[in-house]
C-alpha positions, 0 to 999 in steps of 0.5 A, a space after each residue: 470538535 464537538 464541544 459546547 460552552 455552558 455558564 455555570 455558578 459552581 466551580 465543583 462541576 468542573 472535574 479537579 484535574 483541569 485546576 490542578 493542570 493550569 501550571 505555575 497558577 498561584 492558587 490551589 484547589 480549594 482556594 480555586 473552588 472556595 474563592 469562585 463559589 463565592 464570586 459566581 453568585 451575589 446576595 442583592 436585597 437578600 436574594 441570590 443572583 448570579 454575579 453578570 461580572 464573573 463568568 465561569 464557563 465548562 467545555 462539554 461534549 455531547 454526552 455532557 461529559 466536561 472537557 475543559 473550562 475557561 473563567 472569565 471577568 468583565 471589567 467595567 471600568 476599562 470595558 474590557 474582558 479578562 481570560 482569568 483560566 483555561 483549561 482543556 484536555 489535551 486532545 483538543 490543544 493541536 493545531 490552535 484548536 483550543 485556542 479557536 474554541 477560547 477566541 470564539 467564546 471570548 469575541 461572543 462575550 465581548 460583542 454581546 456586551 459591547 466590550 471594547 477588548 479582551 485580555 487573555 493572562 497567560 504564561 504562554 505568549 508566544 503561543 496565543 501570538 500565533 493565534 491572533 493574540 498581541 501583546 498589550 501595552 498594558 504589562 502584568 508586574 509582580 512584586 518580588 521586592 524593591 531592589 530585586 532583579 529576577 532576570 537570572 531566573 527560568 522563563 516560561 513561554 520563551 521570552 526574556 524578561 525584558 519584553 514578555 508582557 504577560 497580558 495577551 489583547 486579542 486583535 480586534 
């Protein structure tokens, strides 16, 4: 596909439409942008260093036009990376592609860092199922109140409520 991950440190590279296009995020914008400008970098001893936890990654192509973007943490405390965002043109979606290019990223961070494995938060997991995704056994809840049901309520990626984790381990 021709297209190159590059680390950067500020969000406002990435162009506004591949924010805007994560759908159902609970984020706008401007919280995006402010949130990761601060996390992205950490003041230590008075000097600026680039946070190792909290990776910020574009999709370039070779003329260095941005094509997609990927945020990613890494938790120490379950040794584990987490798929926070991804986005891409939808040019490079078909066939899994984009899914490949996001898998080759995240197994290079985790091996590189000796991680034990990767979560992808996605709101599609019958389609990461297809690409070498499982589902964890660890479940992302909301609070929606205590008493309250949402089983009446749409879905999105075509599970029911009772089984559709949220968290996406990547096979190891």
């Amino acid at each position: 596909m021709n297209l190159k991950w590059f680390r950067i440190i500020d969000p406002k590279l990435i162009p506004p439409k591949y924010i805007e296009q994560i759908k159902e995020c609970n984020f706008t914008l401007e919280s995006f942008t402010k949130v990761l400008s601060q996390d992205c970098v950490q003041i230590i001893d008075g000097k600026a260093i680039v946070n190792p936890l909290n990776l910020l990654f574009v999709l370039a192509n070779p003329d260095f036009q941005i094509k997609g973007f990927s945020w990613m943490v890494v938790d120490p405390m379950t040794n584990s990376l987490i798929i926070n965002s991804f986005s891409i043109d939808n040019e490079f979606w078909g066939s899994g592609k984009a899914v490949k290019l996001l898998e080759e990223k995240a197994l290079e961070i985790k091996e590189g860092a000796k991680l034990d494995r990767v979560y992808w938060i996605t709101r599609c997991p019958k389609h990461s199922e297809k690409y070498g995704f499982k589902r964890s056994k660890h479940v992302l809840m909301e609070y929606i109140g205590y008493g309250k049901s949402n089983r009446n309520e749409g879905e999105t990626g075509g599970s029911s409520s009772d089984n559709d984790s949220g968290a996406i381990k990547l096979s190891e």
